[in-house]
C-alpha positions as CSV (number, residue, x, y, z in Angstrom):
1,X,67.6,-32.3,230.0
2,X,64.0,-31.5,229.3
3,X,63.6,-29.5,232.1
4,X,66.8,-27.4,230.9
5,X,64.9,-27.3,227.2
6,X,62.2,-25.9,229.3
7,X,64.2,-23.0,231.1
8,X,65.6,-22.2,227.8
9,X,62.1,-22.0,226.1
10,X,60.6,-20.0,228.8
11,X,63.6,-17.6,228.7
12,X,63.8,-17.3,225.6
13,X,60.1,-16.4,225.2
14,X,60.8,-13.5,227.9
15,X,63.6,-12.3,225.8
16,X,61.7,-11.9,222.9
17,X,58.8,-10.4,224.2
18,X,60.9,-7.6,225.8
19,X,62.1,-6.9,222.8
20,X,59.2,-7.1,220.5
21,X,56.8,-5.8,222.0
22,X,58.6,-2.1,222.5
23,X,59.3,-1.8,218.7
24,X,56.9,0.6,216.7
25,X,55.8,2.3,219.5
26,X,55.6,5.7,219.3
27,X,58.6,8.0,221.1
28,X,57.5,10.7,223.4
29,X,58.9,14.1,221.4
30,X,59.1,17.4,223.9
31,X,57.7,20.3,222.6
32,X,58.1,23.3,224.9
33,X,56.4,26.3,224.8
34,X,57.9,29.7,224.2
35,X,56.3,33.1,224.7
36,X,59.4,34.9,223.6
37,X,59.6,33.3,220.6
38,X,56.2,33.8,219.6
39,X,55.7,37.2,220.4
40,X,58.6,37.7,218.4
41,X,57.3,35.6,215.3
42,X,53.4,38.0,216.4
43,X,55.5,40.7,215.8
44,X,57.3,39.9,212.6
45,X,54.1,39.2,210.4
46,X,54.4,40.9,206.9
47,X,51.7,40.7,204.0
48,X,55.1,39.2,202.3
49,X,55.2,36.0,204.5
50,X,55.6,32.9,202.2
51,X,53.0,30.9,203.9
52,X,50.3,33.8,203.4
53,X,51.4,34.1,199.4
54,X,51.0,30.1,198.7
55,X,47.9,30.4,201.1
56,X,46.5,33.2,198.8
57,X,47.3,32.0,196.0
58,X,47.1,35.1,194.3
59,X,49.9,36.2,191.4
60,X,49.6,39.9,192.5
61,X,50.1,40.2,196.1
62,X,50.6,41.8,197.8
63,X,48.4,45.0,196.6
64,X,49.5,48.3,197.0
65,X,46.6,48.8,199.4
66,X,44.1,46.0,201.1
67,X,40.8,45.9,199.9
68,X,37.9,44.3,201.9
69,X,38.9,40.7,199.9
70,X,42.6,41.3,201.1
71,X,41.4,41.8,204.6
72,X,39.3,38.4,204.5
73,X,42.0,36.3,203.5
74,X,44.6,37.9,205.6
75,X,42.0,37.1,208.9
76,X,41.6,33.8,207.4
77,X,45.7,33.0,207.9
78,X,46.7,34.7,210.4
79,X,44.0,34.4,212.9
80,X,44.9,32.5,216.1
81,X,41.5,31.6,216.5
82,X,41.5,29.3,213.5
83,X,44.4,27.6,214.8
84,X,42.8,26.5,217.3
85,X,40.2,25.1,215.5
86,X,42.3,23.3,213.4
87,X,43.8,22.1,216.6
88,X,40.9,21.0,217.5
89,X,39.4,19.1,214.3
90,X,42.6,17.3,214.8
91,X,42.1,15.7,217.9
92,X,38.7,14.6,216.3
93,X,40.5,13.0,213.6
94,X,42.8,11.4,216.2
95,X,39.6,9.6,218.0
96,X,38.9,8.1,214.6
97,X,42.3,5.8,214.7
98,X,41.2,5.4,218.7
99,X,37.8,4.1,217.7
100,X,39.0,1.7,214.4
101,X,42.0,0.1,216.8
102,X,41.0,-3.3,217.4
103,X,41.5,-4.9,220.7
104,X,45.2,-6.2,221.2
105,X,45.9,-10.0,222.2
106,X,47.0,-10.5,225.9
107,X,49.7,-13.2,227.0
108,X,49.9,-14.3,230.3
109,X,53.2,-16.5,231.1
110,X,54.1,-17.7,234.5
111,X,56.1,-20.9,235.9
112,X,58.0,-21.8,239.3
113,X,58.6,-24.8,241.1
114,X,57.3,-27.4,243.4
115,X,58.7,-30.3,245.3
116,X,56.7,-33.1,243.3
117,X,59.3,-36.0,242.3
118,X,58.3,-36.2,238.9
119,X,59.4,-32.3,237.7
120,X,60.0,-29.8,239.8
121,X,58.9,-27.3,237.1
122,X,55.8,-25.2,236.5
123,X,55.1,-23.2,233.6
124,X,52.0,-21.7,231.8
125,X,51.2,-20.0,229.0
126,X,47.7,-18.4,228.6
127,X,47.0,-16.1,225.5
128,X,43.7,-14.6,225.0
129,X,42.3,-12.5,222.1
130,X,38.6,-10.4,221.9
131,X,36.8,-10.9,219.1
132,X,34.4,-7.9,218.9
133,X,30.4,-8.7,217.9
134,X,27.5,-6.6,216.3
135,X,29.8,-4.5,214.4
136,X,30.7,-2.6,217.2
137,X,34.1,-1.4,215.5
138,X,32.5,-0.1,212.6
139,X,30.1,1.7,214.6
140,X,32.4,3.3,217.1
141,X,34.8,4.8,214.2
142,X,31.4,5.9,212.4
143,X,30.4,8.4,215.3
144,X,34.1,9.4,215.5
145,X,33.9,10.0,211.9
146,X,30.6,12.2,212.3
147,X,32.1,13.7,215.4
148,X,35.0,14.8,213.5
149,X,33.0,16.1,210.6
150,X,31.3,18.4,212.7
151,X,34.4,20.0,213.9
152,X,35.5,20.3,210.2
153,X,32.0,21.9,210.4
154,X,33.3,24.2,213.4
155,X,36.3,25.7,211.6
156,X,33.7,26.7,209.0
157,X,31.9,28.4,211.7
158,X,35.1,30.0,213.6
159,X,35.9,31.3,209.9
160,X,33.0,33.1,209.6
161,X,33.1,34.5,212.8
162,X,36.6,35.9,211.8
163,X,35.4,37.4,208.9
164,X,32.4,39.0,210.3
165,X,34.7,40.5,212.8
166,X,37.2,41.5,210.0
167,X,34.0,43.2,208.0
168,X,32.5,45.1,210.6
169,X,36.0,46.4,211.6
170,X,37.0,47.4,208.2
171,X,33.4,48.7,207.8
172,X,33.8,50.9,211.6
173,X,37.1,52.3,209.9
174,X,35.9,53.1,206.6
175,X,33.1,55.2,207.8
176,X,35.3,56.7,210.6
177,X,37.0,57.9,207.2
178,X,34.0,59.4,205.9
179,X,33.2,61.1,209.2
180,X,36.3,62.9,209.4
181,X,35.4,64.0,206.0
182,X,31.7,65.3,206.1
183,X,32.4,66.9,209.3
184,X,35.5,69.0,208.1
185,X,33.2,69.7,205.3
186,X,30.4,71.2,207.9
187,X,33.3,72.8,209.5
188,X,34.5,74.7,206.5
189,X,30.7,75.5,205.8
190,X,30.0,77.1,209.3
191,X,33.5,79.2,209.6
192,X,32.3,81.0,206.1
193,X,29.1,81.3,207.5
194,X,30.7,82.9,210.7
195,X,33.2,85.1,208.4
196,X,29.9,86.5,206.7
197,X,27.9,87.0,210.1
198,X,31.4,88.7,211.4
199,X,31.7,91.2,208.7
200,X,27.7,92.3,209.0
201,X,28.0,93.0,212.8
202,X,31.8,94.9,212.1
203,X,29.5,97.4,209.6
204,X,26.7,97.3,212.2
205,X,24.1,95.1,209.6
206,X,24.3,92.3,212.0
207,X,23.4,90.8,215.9
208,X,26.0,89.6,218.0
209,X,23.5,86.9,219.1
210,X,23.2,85.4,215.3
211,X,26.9,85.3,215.5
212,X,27.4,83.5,219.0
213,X,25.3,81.1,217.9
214,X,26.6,80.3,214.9
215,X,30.0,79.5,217.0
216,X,28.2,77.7,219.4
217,X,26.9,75.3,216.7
218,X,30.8,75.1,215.0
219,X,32.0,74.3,218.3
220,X,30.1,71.2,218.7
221,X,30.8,70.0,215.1
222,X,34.3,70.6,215.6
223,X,34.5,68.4,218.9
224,X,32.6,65.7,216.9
225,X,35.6,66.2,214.0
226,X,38.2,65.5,216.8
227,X,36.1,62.3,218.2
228,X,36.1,60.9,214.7
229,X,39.6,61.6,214.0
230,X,40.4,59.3,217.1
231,X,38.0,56.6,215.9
232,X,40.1,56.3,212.9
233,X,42.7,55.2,215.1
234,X,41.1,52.9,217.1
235,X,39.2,51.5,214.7
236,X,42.6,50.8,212.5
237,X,44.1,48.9,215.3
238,X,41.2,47.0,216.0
239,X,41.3,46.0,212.1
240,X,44.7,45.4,212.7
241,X,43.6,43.0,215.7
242,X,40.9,41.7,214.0
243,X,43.4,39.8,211.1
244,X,45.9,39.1,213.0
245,X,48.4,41.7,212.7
246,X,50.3,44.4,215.0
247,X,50.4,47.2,212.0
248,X,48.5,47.3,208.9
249,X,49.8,48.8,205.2
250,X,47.6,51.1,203.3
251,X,43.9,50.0,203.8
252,X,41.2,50.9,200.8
253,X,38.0,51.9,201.9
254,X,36.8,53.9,198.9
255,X,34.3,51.5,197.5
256,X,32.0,50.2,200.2
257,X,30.3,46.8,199.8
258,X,27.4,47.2,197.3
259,X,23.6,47.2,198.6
260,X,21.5,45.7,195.7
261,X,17.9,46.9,195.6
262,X,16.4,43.5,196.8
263,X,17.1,40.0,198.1
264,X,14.7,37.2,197.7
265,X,13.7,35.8,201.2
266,X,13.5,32.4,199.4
267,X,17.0,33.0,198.1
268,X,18.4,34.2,201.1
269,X,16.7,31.2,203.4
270,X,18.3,28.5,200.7
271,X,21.9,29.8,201.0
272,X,21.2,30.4,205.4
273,X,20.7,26.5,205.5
274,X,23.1,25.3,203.1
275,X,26.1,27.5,205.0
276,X,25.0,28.2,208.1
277,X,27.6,26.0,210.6
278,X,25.4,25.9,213.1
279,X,22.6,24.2,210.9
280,X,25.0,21.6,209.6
281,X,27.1,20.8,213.1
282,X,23.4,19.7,214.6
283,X,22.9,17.5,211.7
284,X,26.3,16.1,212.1
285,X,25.7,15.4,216.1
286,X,22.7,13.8,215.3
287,X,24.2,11.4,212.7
288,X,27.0,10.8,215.5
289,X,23.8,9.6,218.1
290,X,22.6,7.5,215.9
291,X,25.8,5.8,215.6
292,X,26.4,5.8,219.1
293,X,22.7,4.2,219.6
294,X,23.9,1.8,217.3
295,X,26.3,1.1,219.3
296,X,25.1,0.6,222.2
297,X,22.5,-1.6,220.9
298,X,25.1,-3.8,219.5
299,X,26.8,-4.1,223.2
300,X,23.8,-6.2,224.1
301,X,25.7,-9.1,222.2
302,X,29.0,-10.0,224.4
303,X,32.3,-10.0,223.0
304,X,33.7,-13.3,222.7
305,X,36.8,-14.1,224.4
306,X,39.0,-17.3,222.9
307,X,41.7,-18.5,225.6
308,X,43.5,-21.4,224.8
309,X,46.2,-22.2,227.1
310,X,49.1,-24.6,227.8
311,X,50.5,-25.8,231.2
312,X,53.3,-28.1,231.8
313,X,52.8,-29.2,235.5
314,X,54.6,-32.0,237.0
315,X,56.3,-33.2,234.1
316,X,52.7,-33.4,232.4
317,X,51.7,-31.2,229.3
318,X,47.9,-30.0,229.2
319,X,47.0,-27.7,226.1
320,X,43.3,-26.3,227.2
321,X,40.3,-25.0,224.9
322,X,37.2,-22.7,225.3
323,X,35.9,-19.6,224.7
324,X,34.7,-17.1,227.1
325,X,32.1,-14.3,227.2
326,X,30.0,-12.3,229.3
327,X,26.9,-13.2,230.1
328,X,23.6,-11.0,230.2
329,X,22.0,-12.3,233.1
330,X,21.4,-8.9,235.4
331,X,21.4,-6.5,232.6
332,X,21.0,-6.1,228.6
333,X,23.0,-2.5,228.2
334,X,19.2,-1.6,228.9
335,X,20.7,2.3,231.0
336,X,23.6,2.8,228.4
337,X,20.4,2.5,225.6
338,X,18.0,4.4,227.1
339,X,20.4,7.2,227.1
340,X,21.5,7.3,223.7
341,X,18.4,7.7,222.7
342,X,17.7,10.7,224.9
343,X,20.7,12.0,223.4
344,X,19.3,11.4,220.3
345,X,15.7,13.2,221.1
346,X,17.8,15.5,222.7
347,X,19.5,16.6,219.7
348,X,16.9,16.5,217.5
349,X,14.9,18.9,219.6
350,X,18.1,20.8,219.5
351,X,18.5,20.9,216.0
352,X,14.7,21.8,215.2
353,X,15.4,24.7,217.5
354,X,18.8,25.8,215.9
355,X,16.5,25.9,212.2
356,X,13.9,28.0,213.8
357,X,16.2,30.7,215.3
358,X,18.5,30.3,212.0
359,X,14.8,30.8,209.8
360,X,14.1,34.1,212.2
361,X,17.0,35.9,211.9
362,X,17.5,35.2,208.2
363,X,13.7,37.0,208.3
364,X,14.6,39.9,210.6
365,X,18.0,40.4,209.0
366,X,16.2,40.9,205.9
367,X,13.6,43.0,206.7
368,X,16.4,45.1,208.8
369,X,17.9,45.0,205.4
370,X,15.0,46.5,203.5
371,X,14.0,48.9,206.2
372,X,17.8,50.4,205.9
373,X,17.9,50.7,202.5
374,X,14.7,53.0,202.5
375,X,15.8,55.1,205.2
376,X,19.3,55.1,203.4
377,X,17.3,56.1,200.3
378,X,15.3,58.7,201.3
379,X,18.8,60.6,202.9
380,X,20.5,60.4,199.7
381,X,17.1,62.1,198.0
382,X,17.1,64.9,200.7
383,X,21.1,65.5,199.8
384,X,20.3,65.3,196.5
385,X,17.5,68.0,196.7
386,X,19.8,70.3,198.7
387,X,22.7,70.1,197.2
388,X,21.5,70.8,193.5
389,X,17.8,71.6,193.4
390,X,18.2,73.9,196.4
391,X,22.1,75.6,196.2
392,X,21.4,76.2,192.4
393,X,17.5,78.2,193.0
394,X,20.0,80.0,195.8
395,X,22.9,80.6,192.9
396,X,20.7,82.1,190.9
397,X,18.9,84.2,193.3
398,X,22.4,85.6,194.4
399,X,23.5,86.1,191.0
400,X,19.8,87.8,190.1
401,X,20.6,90.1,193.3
402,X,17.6,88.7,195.2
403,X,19.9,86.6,197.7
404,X,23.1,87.2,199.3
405,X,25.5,85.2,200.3
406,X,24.6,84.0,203.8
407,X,21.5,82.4,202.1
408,X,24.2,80.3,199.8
409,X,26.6,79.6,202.8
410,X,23.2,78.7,204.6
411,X,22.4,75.9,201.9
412,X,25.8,75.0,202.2
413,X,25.5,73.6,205.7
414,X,22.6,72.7,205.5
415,X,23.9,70.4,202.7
416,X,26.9,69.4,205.3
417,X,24.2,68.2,207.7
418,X,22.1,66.3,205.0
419,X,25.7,64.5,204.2
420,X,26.0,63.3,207.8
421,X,22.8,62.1,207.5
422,X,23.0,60.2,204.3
423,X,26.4,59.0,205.7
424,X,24.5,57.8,209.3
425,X,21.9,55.9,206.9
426,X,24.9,54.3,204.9
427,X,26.4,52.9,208.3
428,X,23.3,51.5,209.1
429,X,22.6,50.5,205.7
430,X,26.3,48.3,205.3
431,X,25.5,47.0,209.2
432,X,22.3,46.0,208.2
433,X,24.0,44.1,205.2
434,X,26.7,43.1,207.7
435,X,24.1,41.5,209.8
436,X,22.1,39.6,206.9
437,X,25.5,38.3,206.0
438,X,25.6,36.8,209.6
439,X,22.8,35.1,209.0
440,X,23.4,33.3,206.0
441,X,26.8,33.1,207.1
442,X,28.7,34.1,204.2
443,X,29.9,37.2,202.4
444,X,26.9,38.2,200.0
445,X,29.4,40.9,198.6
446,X,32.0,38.5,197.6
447,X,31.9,34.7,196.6
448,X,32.6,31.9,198.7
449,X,34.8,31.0,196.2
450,X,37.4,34.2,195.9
451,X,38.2,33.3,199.4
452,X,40.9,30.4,200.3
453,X,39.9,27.2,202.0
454,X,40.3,27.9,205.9
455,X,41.9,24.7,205.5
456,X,44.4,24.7,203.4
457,X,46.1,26.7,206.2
458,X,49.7,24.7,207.6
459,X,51.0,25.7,210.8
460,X,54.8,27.1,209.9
C-alpha cells in the first residue's frame, strides 16, 4: 500500500506541474507584415485623419492653408522615422521588466526502481531557489531604467531631426516661391527695356549691339525663371516627403520665420545644453555605467543557492539541508570590473567631447547668424536706395525732361537685380537661423511648447 500512496503522489505531482506551470504564459500572437496594405494606408493620409486631430489638439484644424507650425506637427505624426523610435524606446522599456524578474525556483523530480527487498521504489524530489546578493536586482533594472531614458532621450533627438528637415524644406520652397517672383519681375523689367532699345534702332537713334545685349542678358534671366519654376516643384514634394505625406494642401509661405536683431551667446549656450539630445543621451549612458559598475561590483558576492531535498530510497525517507554558492577562489569579477569602468571613462571622455562640439557649433552658428544678418542688411539698404532714392531722382528727371525713359527702365532692373540680392541674403539669412536652431536643437521661432509631445503619438 505505501508504495501505491507513493505512485499516486509522484503522479500526481507530475500532473500538476504540467498543468501549472503552462498557465499565465504568454501566447505567441502572429503579426504578418503587409506592403499592400500599407502602401495603401501611405497613400490615404489626409490632414483630416482622426489620429492627427486628437494628436494636435487643435480646435481649428485643419487650416485652410499649412503654415510652418502646421508643417511641424504634421512631420511630428506622420513621420515613419519617429515610429521607429518609439519602437525602439519600447524595447528599452521591455529590458526593464527583463532586468527586475527575479530568478524562478527549479524542481528537480525523479524516481525508478531497484531490486532491494525492502522497496523497490526510488523517488526524489530536489527544489532549489537563488537568492540574489549585493543588490544586484536593483542595480540591473537601474541601468535598464537609464538605458531606456536615454532612448526616450533619442526620440527627442529623431524629432528634431524631423523638424529640421521639415523647416529647411518648407524654407527651400518658400524662397523657390520668391524666386519665381523677383525673376519674372527682372523679366518684365528687361523686355521694356528691350521694347525701348527696339523702337530707338527702328527710328535709327539706336545700335543694334545695345539691343543684342540687352537679349542676351533676358535670355539668361529667363532660363533662371524656368529653373526656379521647377524648384518649386521639387522642393514641394520633398516637403511633402519630408512630413510624411504623398500630396500636400495649400502651403503658406508668406511670412518667413522672424530674424531678431541679436541673440545672447549666453542665452543661446543655456537653451543648447538643456535641449540638445545628444548632451542629455551621454549623461544618461553614463548614469547607466555607473549602474552597470555597480553591478558588477556587487557580482563579487555569490548568489546563494538553498536546496533542500527529499529522497525516499529503499523504503527509507531522508529530507536533506544546505545551502550552496559559488566560491571566489580563481577570480573576484576582477575582468567584468575592470571593464565597466573603462566603459565608464570611456563615456565620460565621450561626453566631455559631445559638450565641446555642442559649445562650438552653438558659437559658429551664432556668429554665422550675425554675419548673415549684416550681409542680409546691407542688401535690403542697397534695394532700398534703388528703389526709392534712385527711381524717384530718375522720375523726376524724366518728368523735368532731363531723362528719358530708358534711364527709368534702367533703374528698374537694376532694382530687379538688387531684389535677387536682398532675396539671396534672406536665404542665407533663414539658413543661418536654420542652422543655429540645429544647434540648440529647437525651433527659436516657435515654442517648444506650441508643438505636441512626440510621444503622445499611438500607432493606429
Amino acid at each position: 500500500m505505501p508504495v501505491l500512496n507513493l505512485r499516486a503522489s509522484f503522479l500526481i505531482t507530475a500532473a500538476t506541474l504540467s498543468v501549472l506551470l503552462p498557465s499565465g504564459c504568454v501566447r505567441y500572437q502572429p503579426r504578418a507584415l503587409d506592403p499592400p496594405r500599407s502602401e495603401q494606408q501611405f497613400r490615404d493620409r489626409s490632414l483630416s485623419d482622426p489620429g492627427l486631430v486628437a494628436f494636435l489638439k487643435r480646435p481649428d484644424w485643419p487650416p485652410p492653408k499649412l503654415q510652418l507650425r502646421d508643417i511641424y506637427g504634421i512631420a511630428l505624426y506622420y513621420n515613419p522615422e519617429l515610429d521607429v523610435a518609439r519602437a525602439h524606446l519600447r524595447t528599452a522599456q521591455a529590458a526593464i521588466i527583463t532586468a527586475n524578474t527575479r530568478p524562478n525556483p527549479t524542481i528537480s523530480i525523479g524516481g525508478g526502481w531497484t531490486n532491494a527487498p525492502e522497496s523497490p521504489v526510488v523517488f526524489h524530489f530536489d527544489p532549489a531557489m537563488t537568492i540574489e546578493t549585493g543588490g544586484k536586482r536593483a542595480l540591473r533594472t537601474l541601468e535598464a531604467g537609464k538605458l531606456a531614458e536615454a532612448a526616450r532621450v533619442d526620440v527627442d533627438a529623431t524629432a528634431w531631426r524631423v523638424l529640421s528637415r521639415a523647416r529647411a524644406t518648407w524654407l527651400d520652397y518658400a524662397m523657390a516661391l520668391r524666386s519665381v517672383e523677383v525673376l519674372n519681375n527682372e523679366i518684365a523689367a528687361r523686355n521694356e527695356t528691350i521694347a525701348i532699345l527696339e523702337k530707338r534702332l527702328s527710328v535709327g537713334e539706336g545700335a543694334r549691339p545695345e539691343v543684342e545685349t540687352a537679349r542676351a542678358a533676358l535670355i539668361g534671366v529667363q532660363v533662371e525663371a524656368r529653373a526656379a519654376a521647377t524648384s518649386v516643384n521639387e522642393a514641394l514634394a520633398n516637403l511633402a516627403a519630408a512630413i510624411g505625406l504623398v500630396t500636400l494642401p495649400p502651403v503658406d509661405t508668406s511670412a518667413l520665420p522672424e530674424t531678431p536683431v541679436e541673440y545672447p551667446l549666453g542665452d543661446i549656450q543655456k537653451a543648447g545644453l538643456l535641449h540638445r539630445a545628444d548632451v542629455r543621451r551621454s549623461l544618461l549612458e553614463y548614469a547607466a555605467d555607473e549602474a552597470a559598475l555597480q553591478l558588477e561590483i556587487a557580482k563579487q558576492r555569490p548568489d546563494i543557492q538553498l536546496n533542500p531535498g527529499y529522497d525516499f530510497d529503499e523504503g527509507h525517507h531522508k529530507i536533506t539541508f544546505g545551502p550552496g554558492f559559488e566560491i571566489p577562489l580563481f577570480n573576484r569579477n576582477k575582468g567584468p570590473i575592470a571593464e565597466a569602468e573603462a566603459r565608464r571613462t570611456e563615456d565620460e571622455a565621450r561626453f566631455d567631447a559631445q559638450q565641446a562640439v555642442a559649445i562650438g557649433e552653438m558659437e559658429t552658428a551664432l556668429a554665422r547668424y550675425k554675419g548673415s544678418r549684416n550681409e542680409w542688411i546691407e542688401a535690403d539698404r542697397a534695394l532700398t536706395e534703388i528703389g526709392t532714392t534712385r527711381m524717384a531722382a530718375v522720375s523726376r528727371a524724366v518728368a523735368a525732361g532731363e531723362e528719358d525713359r530708358l534711364a527709368q527702365s534702367g533703374v528698374r532692373i537694376e532694382s530687379a537685380v538688387a531684389a535677387r540680392a536682398r532675396l539671396e541674403a534672406e536665404r542665407h539669412l533663414q539658413s543661418a537661423l536654420g542652422a543655429l536652431d540645429d544647434a540648440v536643437q529647437q525651433p527659436l521661432e516657435i515654442p517648444l511648447s506650441a508643438l505636441p509631445d512626440p510621444m503622445s503619438r499611438v500607432k493606429q
